[in-house]
C-alpha positions in Angstrom: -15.9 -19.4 -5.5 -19.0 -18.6 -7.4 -19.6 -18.4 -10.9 -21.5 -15.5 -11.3 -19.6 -13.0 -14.0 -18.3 -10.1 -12.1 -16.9 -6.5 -14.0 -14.0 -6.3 -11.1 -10.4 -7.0 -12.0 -8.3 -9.9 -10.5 -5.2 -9.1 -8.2 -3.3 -12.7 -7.9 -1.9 -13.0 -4.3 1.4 -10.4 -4.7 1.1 -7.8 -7.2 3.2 -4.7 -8.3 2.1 -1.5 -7.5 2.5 1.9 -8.1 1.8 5.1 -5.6 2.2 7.8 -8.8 1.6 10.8 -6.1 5.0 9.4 -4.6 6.6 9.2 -7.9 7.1 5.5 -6.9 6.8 3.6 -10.4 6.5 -0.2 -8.5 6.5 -1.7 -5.3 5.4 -5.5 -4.5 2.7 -5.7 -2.3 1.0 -8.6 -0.8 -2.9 -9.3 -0.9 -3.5 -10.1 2.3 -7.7 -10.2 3.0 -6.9 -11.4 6.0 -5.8 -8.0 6.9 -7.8 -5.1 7.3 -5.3 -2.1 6.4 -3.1 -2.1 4.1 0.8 -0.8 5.2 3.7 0.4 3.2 7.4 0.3 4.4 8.8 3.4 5.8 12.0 4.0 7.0 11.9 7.6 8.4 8.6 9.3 10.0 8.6 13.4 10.6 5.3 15.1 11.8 5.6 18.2 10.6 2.7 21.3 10.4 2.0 23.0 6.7 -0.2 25.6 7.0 -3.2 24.7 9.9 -2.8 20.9 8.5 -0.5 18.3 10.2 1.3 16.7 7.4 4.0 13.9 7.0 7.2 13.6 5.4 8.6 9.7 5.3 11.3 8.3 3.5 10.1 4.8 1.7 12.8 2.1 0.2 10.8 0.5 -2.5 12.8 -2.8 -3.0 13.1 -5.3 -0.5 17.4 -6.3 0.4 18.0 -3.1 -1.1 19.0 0.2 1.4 20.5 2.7 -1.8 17.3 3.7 -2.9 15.0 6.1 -0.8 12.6 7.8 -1.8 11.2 11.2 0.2 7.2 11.7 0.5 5.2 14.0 1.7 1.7 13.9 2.6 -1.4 15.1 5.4 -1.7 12.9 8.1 -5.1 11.4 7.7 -5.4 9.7 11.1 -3.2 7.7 14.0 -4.2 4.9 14.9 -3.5 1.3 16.8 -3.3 -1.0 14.8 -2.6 -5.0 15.5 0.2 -6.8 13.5 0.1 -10.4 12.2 1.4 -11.7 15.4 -1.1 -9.7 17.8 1.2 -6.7 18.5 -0.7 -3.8 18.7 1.2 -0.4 17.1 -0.1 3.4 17.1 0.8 4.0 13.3 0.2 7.4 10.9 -2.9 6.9 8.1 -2.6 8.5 4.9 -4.6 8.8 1.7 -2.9 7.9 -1.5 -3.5 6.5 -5.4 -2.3 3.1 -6.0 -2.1 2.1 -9.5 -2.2 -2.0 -10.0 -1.7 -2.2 -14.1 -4.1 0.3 -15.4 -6.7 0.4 -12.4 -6.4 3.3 -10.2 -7.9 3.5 -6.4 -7.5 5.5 -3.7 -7.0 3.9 -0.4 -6.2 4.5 3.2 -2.3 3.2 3.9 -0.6 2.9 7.2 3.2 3.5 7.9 5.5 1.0 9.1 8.6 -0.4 9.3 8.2 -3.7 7.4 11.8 -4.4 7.1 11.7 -7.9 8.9 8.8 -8.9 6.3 8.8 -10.2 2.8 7.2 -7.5 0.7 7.4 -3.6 1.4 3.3 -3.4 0.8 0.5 -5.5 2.1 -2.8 -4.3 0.7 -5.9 -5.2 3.4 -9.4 -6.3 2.3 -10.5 -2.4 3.3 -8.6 -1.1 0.6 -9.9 -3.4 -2.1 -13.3 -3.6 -1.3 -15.8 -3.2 -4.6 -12.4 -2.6 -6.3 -10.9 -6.4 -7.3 -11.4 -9.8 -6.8 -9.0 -11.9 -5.3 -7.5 -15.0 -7.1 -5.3 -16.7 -4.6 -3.8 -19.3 -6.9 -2.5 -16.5 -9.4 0.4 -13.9 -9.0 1.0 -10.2 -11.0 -2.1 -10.6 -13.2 -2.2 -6.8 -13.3 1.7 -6.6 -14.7 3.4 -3.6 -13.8 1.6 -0.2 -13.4 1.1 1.7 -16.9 1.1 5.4 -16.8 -2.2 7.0 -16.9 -3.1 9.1 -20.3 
């Protein structure tokens, strides 16, 4: 690591996160650099047209063991594309474009949608998305706390 001072904020390895355009106050999400998209768990995925834009409605179960809460979204459909999985699996998934908050720092990032049931955390933020944004402190977890509201 080098010692040169930097302004960015730290993520620790998992933080909490929340996607305030969903109305979804936290979600635990893995940093994963090794990664290049980030992902978020979705249960249900509905193309659907809104106008002349393609949009999105998916249904998103913010805590892991936990089936009784669901939350409904809605957003444009930014892209579709393949993407490869930890284990080399490639997948065709839907991009969107949405706010995360991680304590008091808000970005806006590109997230795929996938069903991430079978993994440990609903999120897994890629290097993409926190590029120029944070720096990574792999020893360290929640050093953002949960997400405050925005004044």
């Amino acid at each position: 690591m080098t010692d040169k001072p930097t302004p960015l904020p730290m993520l620790g390895w998992r933080e909490w996160v929340a996607l305030p355009e969903f109305g979804i106050a936290q979600i635990k999400a893995k940093i994963d650099t090794g990664a290049r998209s980030s992902a978020l768990h979705t249960v249900t995925l509905e193309p659907y047209r809104k106008g002349s834009e393609n949009w999105l409605m998916f249904t998103v179960q913010p805590k892991q063991k936990q089936s009784e809460e669901l939350i409904e979204c809605h957003a444009p459909i930014k892209d579709r594309r393949l993407v490869s999985d930890s284990g080399g699996h490639k997948q065709r998934r839907y991009v969107i474009e949405t706010q995360l908050l991680f304590g008091r720092q808000l970005i806006q990032a590109e997230i795929t949608l996938t069903n991430r049931d079978s993994m440990r955390f609903r999120m897994l933020l890629g290097r993409t998305a926190m590029n120029k944004h944070f720096i990574i402190d792999p020893n360290a977890s929640y050093l953002q706390g949960k997400a405050t509201q925005i004044v």
